[in-house]
N, CA, C and O atoms as a GROMACS GRO file, in nm:
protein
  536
    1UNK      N    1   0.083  -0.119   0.000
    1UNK     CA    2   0.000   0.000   0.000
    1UNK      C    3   0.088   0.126   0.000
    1UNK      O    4   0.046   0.232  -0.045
    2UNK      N    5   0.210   0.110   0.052
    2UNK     CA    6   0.297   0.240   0.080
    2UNK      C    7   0.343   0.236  -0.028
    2UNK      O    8   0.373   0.355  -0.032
    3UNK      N    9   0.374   0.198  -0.122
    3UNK     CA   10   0.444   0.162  -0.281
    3UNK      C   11   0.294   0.206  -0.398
    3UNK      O   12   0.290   0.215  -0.520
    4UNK      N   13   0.234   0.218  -0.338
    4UNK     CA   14   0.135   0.314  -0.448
    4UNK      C   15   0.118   0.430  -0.371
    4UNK      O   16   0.100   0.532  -0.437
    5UNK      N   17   0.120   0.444  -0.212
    5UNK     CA   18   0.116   0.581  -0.203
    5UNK      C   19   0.254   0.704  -0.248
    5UNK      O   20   0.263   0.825  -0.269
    6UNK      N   21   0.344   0.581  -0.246
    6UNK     CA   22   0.462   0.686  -0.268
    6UNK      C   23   0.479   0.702  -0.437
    6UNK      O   24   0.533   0.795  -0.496
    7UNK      N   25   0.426   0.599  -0.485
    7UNK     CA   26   0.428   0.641  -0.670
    7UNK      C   27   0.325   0.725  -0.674
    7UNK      O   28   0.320   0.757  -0.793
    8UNK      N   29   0.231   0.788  -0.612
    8UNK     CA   30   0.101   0.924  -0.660
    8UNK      C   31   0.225   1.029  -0.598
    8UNK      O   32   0.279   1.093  -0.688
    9UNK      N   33   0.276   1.056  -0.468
    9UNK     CA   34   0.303   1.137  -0.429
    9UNK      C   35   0.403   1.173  -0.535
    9UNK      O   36   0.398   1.289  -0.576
   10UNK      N   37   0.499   1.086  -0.590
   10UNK     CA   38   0.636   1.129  -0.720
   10UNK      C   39   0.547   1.165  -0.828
   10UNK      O   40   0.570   1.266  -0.895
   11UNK      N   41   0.453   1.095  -0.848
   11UNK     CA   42   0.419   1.190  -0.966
   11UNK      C   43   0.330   1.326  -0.965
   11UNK      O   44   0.289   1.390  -1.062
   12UNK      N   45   0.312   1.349  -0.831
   12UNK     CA   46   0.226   1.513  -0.809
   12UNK      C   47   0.358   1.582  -0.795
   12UNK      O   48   0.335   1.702  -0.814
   13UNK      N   49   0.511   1.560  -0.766
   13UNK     CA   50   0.591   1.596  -0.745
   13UNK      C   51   0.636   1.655  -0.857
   13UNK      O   52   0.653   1.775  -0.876
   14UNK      N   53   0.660   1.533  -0.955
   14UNK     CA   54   0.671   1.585  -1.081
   14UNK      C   55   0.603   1.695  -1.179
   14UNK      O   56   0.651   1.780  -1.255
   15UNK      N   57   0.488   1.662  -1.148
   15UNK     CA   58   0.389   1.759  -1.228
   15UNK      C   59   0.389   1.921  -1.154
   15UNK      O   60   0.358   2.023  -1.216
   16UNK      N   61   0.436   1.917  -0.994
   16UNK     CA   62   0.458   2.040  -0.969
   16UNK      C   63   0.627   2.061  -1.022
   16UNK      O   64   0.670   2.176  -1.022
   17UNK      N   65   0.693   1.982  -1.053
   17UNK     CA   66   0.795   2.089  -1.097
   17UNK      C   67   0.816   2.095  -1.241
   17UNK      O   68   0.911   2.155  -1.292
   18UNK      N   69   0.706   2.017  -1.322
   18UNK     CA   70   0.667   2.081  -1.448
   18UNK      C   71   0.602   2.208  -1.434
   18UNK      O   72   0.630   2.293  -1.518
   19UNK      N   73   0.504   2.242  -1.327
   19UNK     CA   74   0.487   2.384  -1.349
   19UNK      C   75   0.574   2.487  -1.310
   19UNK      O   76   0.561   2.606  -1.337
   20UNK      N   77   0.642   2.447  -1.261
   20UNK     CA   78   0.776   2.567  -1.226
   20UNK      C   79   0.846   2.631  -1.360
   20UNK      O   80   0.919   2.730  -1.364
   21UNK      N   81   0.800   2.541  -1.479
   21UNK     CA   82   0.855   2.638  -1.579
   21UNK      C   83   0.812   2.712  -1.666
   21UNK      O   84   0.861   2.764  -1.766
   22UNK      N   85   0.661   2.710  -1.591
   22UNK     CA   86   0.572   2.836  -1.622
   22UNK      C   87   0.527   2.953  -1.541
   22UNK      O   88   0.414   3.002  -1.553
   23UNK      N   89   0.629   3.003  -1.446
   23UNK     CA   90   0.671   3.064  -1.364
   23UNK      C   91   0.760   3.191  -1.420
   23UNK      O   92   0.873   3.186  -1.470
   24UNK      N   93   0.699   3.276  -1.404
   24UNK     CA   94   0.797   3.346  -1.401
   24UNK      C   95   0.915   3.420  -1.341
   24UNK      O   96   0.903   3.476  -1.232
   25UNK      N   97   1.083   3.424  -1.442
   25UNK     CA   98   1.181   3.372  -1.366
   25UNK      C   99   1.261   3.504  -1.365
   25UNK      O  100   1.251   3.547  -1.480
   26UNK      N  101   1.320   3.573  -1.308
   26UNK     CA  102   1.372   3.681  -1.228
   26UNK      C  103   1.580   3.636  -1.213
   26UNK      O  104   1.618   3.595  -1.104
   27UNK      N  105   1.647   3.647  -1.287
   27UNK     CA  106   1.787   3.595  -1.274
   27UNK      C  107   1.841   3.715  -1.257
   27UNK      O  108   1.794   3.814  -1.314
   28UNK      N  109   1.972   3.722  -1.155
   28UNK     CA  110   2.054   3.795  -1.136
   28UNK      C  111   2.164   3.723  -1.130
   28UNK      O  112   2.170   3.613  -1.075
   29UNK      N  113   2.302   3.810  -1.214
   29UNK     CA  114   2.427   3.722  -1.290
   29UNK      C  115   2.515   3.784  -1.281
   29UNK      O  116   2.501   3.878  -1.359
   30UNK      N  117   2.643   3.795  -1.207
   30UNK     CA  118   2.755   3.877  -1.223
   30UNK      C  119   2.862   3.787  -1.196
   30UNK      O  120   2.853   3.698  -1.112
   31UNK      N  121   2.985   3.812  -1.282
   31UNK     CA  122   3.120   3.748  -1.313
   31UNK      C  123   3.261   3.885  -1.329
   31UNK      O  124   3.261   3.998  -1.378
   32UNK      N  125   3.373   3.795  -1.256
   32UNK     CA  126   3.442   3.884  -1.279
   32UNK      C  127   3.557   3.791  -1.345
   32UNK      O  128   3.524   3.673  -1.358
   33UNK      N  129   3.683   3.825  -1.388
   33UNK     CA  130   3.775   3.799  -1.439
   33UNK      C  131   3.905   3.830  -1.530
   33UNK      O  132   3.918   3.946  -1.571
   34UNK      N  133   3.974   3.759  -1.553
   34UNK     CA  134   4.066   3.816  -1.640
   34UNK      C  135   4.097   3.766  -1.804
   34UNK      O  136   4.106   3.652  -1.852
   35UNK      N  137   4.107   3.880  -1.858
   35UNK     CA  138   4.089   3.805  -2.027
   35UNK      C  139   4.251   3.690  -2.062
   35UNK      O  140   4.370   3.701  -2.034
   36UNK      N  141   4.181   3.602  -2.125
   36UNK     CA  142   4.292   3.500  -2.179
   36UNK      C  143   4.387   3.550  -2.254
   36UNK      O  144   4.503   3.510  -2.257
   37UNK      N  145   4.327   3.667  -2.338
   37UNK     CA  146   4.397   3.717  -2.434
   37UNK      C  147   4.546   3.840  -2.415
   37UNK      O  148   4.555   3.941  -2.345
   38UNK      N  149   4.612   3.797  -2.481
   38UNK     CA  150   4.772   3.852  -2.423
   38UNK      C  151   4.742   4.010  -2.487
   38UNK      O  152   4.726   4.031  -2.607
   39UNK      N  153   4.740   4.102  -2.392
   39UNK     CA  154   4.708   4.257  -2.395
   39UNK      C  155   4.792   4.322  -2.309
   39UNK      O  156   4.776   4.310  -2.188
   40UNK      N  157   4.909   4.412  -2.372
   40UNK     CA  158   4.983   4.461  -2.331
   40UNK      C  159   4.983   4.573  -2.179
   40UNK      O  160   5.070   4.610  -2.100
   41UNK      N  161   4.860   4.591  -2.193
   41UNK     CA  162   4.766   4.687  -2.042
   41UNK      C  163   4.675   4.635  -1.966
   41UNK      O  164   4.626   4.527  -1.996
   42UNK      N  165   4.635   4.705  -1.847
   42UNK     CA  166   4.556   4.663  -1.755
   42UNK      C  167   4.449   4.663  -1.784
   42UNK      O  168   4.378   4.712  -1.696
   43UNK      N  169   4.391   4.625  -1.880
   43UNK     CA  170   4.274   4.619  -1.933
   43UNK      C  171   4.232   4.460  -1.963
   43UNK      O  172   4.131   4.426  -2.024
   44UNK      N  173   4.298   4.400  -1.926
   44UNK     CA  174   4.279   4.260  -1.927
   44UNK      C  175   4.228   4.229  -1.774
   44UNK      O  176   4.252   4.120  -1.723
   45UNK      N  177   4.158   4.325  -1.708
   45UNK     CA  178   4.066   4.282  -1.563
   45UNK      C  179   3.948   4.332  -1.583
   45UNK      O  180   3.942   4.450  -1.618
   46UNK      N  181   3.816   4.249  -1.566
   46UNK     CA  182   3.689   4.288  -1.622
   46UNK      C  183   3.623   4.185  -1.551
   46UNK      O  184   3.650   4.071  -1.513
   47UNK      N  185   3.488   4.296  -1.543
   47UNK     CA  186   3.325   4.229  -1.482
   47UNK      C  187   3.194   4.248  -1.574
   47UNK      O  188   3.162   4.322  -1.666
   48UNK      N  189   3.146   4.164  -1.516
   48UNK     CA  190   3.019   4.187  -1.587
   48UNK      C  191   2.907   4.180  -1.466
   48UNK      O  192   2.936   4.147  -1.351
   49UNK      N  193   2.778   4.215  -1.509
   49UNK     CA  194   2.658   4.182  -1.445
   49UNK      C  195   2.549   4.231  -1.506
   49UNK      O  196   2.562   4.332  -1.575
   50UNK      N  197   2.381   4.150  -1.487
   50UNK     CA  198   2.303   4.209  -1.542
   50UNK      C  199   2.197   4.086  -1.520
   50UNK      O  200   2.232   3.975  -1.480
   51UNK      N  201   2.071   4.120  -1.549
   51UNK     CA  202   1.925   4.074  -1.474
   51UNK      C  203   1.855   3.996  -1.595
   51UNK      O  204   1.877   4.074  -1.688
   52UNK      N  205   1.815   3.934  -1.627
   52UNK     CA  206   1.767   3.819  -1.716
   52UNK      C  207   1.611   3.770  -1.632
   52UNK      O  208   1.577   3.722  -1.523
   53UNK      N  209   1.555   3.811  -1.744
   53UNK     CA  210   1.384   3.789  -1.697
   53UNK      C  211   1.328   3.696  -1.816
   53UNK      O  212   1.295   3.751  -1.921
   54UNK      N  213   1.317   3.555  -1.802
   54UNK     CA  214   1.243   3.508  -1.858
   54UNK      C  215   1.064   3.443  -1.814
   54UNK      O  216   1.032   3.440  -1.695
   55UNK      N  217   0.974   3.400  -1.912
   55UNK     CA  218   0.879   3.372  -1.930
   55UNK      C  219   0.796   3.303  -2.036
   55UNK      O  220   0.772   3.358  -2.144
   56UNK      N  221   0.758   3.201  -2.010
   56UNK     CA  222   0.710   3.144  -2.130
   56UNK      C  223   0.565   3.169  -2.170
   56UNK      O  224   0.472   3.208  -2.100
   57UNK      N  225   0.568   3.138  -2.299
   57UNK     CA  226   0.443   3.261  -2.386
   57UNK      C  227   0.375   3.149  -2.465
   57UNK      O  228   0.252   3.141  -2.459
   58UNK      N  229   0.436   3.074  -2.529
   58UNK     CA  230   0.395   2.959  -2.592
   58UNK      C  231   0.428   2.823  -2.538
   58UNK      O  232   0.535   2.836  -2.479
   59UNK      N  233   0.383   2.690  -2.531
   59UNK     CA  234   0.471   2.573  -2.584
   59UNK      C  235   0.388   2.479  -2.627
   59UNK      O  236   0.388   2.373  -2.566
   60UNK      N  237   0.330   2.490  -2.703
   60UNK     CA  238   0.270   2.427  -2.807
   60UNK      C  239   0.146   2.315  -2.732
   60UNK      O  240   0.111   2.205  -2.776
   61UNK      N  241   0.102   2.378  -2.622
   61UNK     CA  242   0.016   2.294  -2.547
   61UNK      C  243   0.106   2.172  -2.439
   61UNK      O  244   0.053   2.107  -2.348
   62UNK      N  245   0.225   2.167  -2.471
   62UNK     CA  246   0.273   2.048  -2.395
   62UNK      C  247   0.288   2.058  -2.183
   62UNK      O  248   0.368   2.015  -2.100
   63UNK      N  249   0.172   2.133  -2.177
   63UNK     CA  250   0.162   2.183  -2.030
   63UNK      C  251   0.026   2.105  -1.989
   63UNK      O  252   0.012   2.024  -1.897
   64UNK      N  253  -0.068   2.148  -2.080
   64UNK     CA  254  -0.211   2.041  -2.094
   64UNK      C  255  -0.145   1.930  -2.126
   64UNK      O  256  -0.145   1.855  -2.029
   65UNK      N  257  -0.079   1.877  -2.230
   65UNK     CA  258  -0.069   1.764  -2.239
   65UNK      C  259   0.027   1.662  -2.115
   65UNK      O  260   0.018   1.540  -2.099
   66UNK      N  261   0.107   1.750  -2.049
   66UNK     CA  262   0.138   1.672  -1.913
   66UNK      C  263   0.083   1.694  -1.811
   66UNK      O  264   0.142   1.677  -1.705
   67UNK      N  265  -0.043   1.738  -1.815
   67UNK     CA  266  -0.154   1.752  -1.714
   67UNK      C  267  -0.216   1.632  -1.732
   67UNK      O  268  -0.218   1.545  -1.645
   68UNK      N  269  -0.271   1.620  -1.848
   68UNK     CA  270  -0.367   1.522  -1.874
   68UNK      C  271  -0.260   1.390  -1.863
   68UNK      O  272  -0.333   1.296  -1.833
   69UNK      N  273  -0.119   1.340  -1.874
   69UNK     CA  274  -0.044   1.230  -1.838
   69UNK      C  275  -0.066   1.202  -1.711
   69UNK      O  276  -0.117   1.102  -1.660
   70UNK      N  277  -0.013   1.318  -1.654
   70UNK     CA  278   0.026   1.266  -1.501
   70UNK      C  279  -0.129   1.219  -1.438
   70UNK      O  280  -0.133   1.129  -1.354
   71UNK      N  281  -0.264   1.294  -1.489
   71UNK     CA  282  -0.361   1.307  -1.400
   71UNK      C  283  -0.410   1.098  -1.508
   71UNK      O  284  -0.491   1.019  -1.461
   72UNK      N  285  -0.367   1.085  -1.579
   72UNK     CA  286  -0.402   0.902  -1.617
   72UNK      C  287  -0.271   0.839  -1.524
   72UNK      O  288  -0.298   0.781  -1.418
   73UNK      N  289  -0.160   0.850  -1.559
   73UNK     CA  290  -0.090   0.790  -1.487
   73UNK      C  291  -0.121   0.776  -1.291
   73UNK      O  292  -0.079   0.682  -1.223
   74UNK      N  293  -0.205   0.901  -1.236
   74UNK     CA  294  -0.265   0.881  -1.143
   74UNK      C  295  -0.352   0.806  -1.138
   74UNK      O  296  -0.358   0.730  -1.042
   75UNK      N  297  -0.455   0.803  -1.245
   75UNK     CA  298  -0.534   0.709  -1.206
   75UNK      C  299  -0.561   0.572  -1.279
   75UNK      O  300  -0.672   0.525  -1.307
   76UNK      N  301  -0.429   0.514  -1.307
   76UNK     CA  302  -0.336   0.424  -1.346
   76UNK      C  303  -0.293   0.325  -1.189
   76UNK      O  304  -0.294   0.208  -1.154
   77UNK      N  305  -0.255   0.476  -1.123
   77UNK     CA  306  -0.213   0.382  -1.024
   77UNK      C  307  -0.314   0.362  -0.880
   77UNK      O  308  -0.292   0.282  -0.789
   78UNK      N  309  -0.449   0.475  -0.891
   78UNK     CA  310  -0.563   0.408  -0.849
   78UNK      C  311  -0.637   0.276  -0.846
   78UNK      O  312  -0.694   0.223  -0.750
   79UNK      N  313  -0.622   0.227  -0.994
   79UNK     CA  314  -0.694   0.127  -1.021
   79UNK      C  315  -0.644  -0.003  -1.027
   79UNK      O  316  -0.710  -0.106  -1.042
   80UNK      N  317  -0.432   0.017  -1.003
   80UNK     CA  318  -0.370  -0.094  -0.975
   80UNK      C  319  -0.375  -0.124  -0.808
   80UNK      O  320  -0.392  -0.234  -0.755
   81UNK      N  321  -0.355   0.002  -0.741
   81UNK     CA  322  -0.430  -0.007  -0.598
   81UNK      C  323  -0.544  -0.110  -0.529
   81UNK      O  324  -0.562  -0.192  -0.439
   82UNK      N  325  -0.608  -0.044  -0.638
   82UNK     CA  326  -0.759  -0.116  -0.599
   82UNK      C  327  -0.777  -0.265  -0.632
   82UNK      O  328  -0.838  -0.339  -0.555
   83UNK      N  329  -0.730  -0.303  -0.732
   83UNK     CA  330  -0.680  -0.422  -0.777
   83UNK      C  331  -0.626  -0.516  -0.661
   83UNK      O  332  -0.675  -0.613  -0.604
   84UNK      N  333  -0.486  -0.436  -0.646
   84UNK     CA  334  -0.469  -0.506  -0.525
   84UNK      C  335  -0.530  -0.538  -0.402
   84UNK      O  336  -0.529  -0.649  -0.350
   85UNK      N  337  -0.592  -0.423  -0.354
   85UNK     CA  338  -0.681  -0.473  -0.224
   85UNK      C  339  -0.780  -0.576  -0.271
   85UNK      O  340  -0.805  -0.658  -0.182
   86UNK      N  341  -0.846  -0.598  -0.389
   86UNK     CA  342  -0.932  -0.693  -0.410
   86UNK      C  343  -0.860  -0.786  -0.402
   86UNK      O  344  -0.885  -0.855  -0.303
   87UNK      N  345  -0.761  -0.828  -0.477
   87UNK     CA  346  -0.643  -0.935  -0.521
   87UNK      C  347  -0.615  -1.002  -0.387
   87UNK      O  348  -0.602  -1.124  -0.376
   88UNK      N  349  -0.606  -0.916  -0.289
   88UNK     CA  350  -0.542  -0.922  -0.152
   88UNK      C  351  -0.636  -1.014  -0.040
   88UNK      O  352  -0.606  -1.106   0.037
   89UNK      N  353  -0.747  -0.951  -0.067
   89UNK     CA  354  -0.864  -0.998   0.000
   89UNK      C  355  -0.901  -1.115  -0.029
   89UNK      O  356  -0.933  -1.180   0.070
   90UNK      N  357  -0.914  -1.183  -0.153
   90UNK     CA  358  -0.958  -1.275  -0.214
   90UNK      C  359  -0.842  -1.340  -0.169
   90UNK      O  360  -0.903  -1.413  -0.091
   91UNK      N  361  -0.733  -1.370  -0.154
   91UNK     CA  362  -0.608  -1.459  -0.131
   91UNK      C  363  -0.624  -1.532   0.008
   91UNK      O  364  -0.604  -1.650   0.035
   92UNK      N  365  -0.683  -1.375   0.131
   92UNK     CA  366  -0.673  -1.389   0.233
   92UNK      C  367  -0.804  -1.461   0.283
   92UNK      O  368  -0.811  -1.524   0.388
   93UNK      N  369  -0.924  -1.440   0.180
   93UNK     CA  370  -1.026  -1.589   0.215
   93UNK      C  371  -0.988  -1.712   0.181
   93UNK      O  372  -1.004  -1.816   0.245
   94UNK      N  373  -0.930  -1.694   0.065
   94UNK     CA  374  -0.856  -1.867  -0.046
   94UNK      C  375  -0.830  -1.932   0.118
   94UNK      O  376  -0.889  -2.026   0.170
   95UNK      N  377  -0.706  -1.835   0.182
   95UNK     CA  378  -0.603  -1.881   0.243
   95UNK      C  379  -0.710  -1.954   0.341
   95UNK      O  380  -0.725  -2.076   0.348
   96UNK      N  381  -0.798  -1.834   0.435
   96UNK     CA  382  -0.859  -1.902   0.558
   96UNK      C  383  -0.976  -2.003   0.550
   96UNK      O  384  -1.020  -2.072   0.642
   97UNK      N  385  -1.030  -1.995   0.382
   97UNK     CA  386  -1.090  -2.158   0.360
   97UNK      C  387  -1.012  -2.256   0.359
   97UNK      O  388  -1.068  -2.360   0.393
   98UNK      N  389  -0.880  -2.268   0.327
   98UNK     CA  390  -0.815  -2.386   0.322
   98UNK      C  391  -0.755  -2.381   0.463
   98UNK      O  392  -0.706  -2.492   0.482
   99UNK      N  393  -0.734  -2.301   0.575
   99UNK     CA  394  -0.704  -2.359   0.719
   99UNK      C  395  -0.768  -2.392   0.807
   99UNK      O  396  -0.733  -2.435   0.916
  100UNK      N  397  -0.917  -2.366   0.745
  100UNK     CA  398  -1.080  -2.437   0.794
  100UNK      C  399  -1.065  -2.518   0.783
  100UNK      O  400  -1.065  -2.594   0.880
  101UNK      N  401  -1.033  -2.570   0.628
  101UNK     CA  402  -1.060  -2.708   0.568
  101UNK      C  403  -0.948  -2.800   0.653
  101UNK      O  404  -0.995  -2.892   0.721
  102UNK      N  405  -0.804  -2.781   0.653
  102UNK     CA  406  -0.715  -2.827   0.739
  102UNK      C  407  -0.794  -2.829   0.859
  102UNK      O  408  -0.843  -2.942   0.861
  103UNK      N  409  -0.831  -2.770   0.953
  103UNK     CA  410  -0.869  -2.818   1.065
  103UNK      C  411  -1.004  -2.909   1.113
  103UNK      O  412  -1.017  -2.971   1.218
  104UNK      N  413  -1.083  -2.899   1.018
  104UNK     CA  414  -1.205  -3.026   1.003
  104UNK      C  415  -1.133  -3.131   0.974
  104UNK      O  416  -1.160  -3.222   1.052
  105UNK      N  417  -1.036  -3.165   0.880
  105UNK     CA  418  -1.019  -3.265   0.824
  105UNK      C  419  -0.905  -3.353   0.943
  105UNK      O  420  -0.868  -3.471   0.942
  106UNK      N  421  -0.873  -3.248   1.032
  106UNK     CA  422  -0.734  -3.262   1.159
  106UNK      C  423  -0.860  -3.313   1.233
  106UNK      O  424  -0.857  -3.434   1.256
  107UNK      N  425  -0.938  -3.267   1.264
  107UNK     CA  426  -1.058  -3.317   1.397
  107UNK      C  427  -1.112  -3.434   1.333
  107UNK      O  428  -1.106  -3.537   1.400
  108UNK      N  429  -1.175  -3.443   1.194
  108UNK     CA  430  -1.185  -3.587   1.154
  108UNK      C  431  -1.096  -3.724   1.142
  108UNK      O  432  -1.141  -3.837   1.128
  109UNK      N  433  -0.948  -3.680   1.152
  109UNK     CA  434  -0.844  -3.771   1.168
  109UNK      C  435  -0.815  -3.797   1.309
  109UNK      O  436  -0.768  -3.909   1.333
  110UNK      N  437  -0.835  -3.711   1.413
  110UNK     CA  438  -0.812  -3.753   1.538
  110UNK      C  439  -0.968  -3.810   1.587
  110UNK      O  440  -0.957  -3.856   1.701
  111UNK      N  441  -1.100  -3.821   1.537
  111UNK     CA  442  -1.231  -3.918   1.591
  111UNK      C  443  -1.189  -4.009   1.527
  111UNK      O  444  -1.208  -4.111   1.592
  112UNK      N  445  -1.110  -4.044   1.374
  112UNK     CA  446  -1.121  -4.129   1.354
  112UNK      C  447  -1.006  -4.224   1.465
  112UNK      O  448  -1.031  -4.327   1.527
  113UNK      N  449  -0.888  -4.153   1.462
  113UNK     CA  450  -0.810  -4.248   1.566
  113UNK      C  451  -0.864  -4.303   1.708
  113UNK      O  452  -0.813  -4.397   1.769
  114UNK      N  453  -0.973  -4.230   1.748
  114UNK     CA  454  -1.031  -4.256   1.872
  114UNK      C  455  -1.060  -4.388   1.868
  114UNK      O  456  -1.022  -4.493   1.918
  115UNK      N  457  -1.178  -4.330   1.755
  115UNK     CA  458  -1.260  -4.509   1.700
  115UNK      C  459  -1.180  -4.606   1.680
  115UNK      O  460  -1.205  -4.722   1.714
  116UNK      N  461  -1.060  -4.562   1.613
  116UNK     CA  462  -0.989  -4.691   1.586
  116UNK      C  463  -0.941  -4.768   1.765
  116UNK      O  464  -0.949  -4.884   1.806
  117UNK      N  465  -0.898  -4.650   1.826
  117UNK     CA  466  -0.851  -4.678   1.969
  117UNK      C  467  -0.951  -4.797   2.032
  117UNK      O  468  -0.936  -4.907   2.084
  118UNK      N  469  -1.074  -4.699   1.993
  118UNK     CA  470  -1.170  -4.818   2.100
  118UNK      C  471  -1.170  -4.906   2.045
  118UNK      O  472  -1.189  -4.990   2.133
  119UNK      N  473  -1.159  -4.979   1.916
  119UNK     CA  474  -1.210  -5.091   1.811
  119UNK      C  475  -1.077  -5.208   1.863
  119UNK      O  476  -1.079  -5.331   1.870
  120UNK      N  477  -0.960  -5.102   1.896
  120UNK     CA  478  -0.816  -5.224   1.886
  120UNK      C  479  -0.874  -5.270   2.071
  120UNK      O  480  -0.853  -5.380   2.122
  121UNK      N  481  -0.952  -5.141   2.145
  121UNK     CA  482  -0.949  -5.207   2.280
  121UNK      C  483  -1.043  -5.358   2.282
  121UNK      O  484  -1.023  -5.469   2.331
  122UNK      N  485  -1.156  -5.294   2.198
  122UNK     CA  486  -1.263  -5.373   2.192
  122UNK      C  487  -1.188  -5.520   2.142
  122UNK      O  488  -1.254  -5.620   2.170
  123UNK      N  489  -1.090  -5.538   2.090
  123UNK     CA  490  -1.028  -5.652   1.995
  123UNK      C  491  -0.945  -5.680   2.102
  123UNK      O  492  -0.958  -5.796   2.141
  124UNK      N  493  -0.859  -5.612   2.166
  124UNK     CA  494  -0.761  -5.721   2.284
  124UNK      C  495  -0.889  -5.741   2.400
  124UNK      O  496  -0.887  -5.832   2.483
  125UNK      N  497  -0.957  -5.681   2.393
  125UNK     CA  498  -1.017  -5.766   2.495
  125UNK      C  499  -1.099  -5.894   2.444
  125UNK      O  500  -1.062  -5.985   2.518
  126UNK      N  501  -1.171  -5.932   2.373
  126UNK     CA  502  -1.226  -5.996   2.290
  126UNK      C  503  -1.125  -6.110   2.268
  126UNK      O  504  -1.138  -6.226   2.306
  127UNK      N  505  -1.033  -6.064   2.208
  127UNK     CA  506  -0.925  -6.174   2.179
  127UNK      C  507  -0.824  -6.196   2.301
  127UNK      O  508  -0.733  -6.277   2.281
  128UNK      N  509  -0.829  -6.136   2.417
  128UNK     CA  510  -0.782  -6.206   2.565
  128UNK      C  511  -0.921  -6.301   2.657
  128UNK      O  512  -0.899  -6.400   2.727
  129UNK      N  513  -1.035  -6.251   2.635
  129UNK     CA  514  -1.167  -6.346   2.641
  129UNK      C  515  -1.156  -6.486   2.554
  129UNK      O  516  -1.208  -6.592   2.588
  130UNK      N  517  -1.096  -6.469   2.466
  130UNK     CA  518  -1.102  -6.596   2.386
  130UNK      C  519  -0.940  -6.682   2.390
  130UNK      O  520  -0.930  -6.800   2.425
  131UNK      N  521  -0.867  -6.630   2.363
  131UNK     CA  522  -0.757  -6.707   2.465
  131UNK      C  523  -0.765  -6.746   2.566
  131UNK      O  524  -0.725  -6.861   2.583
  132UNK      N  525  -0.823  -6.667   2.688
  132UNK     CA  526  -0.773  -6.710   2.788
  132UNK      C  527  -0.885  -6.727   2.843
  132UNK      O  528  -0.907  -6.613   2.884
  133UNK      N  529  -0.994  -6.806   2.881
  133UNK     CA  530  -1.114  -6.834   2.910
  133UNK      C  531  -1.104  -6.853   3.013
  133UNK      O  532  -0.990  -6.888   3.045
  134UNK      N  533  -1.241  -6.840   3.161
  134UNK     CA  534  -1.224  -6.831   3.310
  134UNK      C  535  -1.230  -6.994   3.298
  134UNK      O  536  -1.221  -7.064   3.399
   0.00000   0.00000   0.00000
């Protein structure tokens, strides 16, 4: 049961960080360094920096279309769930009809040994009556 709850929870996981890239994104970027290039002056020490704003405007629907995945693949794994608890249940009657059945058939093997008990008493005595006569 914890093995389908934890496959819904990865895939709501997923689908929230598919929407993270319809978010809009706010970057700030600065580098400093020195140029590779052999320059006779101090002009070979330099920075940069600057703000990068992206946002997405289009993508061709593939936002619905991993909506509509993840939300089958959810209920994909609803219906293997459910499966199982039926699957589960049904095993666990199979099982406790057949340890019924084992134990009738254990109580019918021990009356029958009884009977047999009394039948062998009934026979040594019978057959010490007839050997050995008063």
């Amino acid at each position: 049961m914890k093995k389908y709850e934890l496959d819904s929870l990865y895939l709501i996981s997923l689908q929230q960080l598919s929407e993270l890239k319809y978010q809009p994104q706010l970057n700030l970027f600065a580098n400093d360094g020195l140029n590779a290039v052999y320059m006779p002056g101090l002009n070979r020490l330099g920075f940069s920096f600057g703000l990068k704003f992206s946002q997405v405007l289009f993508d061709g629907n593939q936002r619905h279309y991993t909506m509509e995945k993840t939300a089958i693949l959810t209920q994909d794994i609803a219906f293997k769930k459910q499966r199982f608890i039926t699957e589960n249940s049904i095993r666990k009657t199979k099982i406790t009809d057949q340890i019924n059945s084992i134990d009738k058939q254990l109580d019918m093997k021990i009356n029958q040994k009884k009977e047999y008990d009394k039948l062998i008493g009934i026979y040594k005595t019978e057959t010490h009556l007839f050997l050995f006569p008063n």
